[in-house]
BADO-20450 format. One record per residue: residue in three letters; chain; x, y, z of N, C-alpha, C, O, CB in turn. Coordinates in nm, 4 decimals. Glycine has a CB too. Layout:
BEGIN
PT, residu, chaine, n.x, n.y, n.z, ca.x, ca.y, ca.z, c.x, c.y, c.z, o.x, o.y, o.z, cb.x, cb.y, cb.z
PT, ALA, A, X, Y, Z, X, Y, Z, X, Y, Z, X, Y, Z, X, Y, Z
...
***
This chain:
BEGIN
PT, residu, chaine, n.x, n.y, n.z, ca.x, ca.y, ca.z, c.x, c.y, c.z, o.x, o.y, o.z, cb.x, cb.y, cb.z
PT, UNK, A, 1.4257, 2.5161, -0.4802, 1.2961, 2.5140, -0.4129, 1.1972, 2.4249, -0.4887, 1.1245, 2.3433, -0.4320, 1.2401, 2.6569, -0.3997
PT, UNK, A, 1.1995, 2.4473, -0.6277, 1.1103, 2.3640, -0.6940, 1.1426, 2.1945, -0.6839, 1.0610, 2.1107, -0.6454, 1.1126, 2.4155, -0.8409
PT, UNK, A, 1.2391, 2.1758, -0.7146, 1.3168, 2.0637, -0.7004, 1.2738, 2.0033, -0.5602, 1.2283, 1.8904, -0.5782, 1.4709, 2.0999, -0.7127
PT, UNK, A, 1.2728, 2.0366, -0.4399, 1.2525, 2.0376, -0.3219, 1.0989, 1.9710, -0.3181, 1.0564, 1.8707, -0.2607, 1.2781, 2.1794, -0.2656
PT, UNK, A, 1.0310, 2.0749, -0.4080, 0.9006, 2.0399, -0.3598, 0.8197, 1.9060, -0.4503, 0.7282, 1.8283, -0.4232, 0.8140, 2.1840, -0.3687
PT, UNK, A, 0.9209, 1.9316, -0.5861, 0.9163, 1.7645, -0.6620, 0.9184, 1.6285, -0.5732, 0.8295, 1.5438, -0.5816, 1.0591, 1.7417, -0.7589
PT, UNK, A, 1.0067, 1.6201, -0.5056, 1.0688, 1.5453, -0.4258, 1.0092, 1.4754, -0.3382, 1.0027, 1.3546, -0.3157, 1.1418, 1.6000, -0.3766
PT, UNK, A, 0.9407, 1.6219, -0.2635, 0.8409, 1.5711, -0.1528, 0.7002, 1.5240, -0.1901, 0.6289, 1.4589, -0.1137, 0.8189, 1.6801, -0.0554
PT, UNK, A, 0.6712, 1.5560, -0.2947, 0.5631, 1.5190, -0.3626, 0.5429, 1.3883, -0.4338, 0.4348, 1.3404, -0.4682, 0.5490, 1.6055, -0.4405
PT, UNK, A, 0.7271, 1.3109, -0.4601, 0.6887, 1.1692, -0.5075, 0.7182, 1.0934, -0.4500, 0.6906, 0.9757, -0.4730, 0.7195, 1.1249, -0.6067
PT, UNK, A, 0.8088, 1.1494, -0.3204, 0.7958, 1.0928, -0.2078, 0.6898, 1.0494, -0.1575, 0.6978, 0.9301, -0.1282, 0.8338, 1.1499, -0.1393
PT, UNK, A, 0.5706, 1.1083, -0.1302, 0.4438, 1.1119, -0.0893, 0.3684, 1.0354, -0.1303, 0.2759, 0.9871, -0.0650, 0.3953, 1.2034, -0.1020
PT, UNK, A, 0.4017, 1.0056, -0.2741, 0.3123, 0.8890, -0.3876, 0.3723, 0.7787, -0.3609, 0.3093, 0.6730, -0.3577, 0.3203, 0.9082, -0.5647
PT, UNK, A, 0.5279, 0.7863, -0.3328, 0.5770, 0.6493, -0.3030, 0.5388, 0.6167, -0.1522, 0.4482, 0.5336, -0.1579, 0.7403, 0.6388, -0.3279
PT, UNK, A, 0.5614, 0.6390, -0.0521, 0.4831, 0.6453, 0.0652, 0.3168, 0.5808, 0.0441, 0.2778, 0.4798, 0.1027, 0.4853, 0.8070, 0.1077
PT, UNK, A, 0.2619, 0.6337, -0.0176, 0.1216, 0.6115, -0.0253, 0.0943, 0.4425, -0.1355, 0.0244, 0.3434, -0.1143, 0.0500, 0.7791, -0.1048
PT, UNK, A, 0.1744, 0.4743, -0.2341, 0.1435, 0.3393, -0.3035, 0.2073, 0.2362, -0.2142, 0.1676, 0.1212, -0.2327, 0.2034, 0.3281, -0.4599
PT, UNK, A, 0.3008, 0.2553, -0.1184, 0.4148, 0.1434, -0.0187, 0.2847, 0.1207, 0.0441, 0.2464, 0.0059, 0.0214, 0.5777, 0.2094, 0.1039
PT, UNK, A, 0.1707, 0.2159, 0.1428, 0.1057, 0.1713, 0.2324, 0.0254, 0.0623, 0.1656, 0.0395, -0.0569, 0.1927, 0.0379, 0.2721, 0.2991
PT, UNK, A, -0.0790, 0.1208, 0.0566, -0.1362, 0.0568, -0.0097, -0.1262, -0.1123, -0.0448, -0.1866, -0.2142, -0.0115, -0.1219, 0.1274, -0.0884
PT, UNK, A, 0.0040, -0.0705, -0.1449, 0.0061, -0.2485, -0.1236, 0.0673, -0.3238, -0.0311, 0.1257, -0.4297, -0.0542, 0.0608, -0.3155, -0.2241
PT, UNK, A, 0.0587, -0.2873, 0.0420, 0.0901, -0.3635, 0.2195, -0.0133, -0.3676, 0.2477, -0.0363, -0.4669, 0.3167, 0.1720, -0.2925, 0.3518
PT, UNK, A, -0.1231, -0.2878, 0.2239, -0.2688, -0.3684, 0.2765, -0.3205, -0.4630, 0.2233, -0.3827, -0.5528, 0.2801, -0.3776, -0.3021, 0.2793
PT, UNK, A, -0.2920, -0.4474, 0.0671, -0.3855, -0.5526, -0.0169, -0.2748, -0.6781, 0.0144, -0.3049, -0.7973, 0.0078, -0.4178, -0.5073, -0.2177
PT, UNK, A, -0.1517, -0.6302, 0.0468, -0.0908, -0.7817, 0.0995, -0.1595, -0.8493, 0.2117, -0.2010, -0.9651, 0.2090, 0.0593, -0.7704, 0.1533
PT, UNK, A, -0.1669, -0.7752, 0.3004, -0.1912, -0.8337, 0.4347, -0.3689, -0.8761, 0.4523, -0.4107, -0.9394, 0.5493, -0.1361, -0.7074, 0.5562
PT, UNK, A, -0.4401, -0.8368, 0.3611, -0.5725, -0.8841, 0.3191, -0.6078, -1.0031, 0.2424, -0.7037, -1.0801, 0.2376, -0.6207, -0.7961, 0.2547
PT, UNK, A, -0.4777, -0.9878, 0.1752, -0.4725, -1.1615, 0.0215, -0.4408, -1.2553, 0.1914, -0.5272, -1.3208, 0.2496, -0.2308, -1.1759, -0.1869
PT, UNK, A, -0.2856, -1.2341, 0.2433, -0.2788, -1.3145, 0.3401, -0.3595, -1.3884, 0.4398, -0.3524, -1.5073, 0.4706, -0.2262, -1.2706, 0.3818
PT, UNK, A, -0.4652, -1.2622, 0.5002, -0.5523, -1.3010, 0.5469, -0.6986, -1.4059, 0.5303, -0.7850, -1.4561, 0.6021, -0.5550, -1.2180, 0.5622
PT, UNK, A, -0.6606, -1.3994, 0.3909, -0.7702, -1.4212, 0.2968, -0.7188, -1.6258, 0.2750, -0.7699, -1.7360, 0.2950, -0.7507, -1.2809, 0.1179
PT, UNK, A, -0.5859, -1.5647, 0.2216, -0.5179, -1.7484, 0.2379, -0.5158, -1.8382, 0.3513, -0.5303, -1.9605, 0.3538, -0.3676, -1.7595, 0.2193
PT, UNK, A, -0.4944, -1.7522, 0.4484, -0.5212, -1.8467, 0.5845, -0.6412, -1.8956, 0.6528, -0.6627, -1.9794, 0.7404, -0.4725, -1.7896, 0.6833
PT, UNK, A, -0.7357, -1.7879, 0.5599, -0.8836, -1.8674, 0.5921, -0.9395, -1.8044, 0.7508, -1.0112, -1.8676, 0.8284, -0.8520, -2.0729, 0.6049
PT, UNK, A, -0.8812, -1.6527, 0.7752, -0.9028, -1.5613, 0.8599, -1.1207, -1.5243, 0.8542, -1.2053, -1.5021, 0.9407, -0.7760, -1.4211, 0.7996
PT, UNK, A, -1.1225, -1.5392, 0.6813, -1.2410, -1.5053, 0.6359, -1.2956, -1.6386, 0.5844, -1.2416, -1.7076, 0.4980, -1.2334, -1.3930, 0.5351
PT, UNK, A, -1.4107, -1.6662, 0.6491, -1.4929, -1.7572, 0.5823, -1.5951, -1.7422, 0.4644, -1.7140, -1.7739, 0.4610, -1.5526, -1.8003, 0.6694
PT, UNK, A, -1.4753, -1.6563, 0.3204, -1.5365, -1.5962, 0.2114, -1.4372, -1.6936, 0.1217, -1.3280, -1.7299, 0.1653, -1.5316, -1.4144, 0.1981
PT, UNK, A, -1.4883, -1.7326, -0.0113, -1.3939, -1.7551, -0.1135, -1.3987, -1.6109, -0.2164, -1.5043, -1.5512, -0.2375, -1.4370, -1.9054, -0.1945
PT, UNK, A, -1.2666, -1.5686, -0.2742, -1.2396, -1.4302, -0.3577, -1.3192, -1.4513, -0.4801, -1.3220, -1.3647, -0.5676, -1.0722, -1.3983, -0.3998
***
């Protein structure tokens, strides 16, 4: 049970850090193509 609930719990962190940097990817990207008329 404990084991179980380890699991799902770094599951959850991995899940969450995966979303994460898929945004800051898809924001740099956006950012290179000149989507934003900002320099970083």
């Amino acid at each position: 049970m404990i084991r179980d609930e380890k699991t799902k719990k770094k599951n959850l962190w991995t899940a969450l850090g995966l979303v994460i940097f898929i945004v800051i990817l898809f924001v740099f990207t956006l950012y290179n193509v000149g989507v934003f008329e900002r320099s970083i």
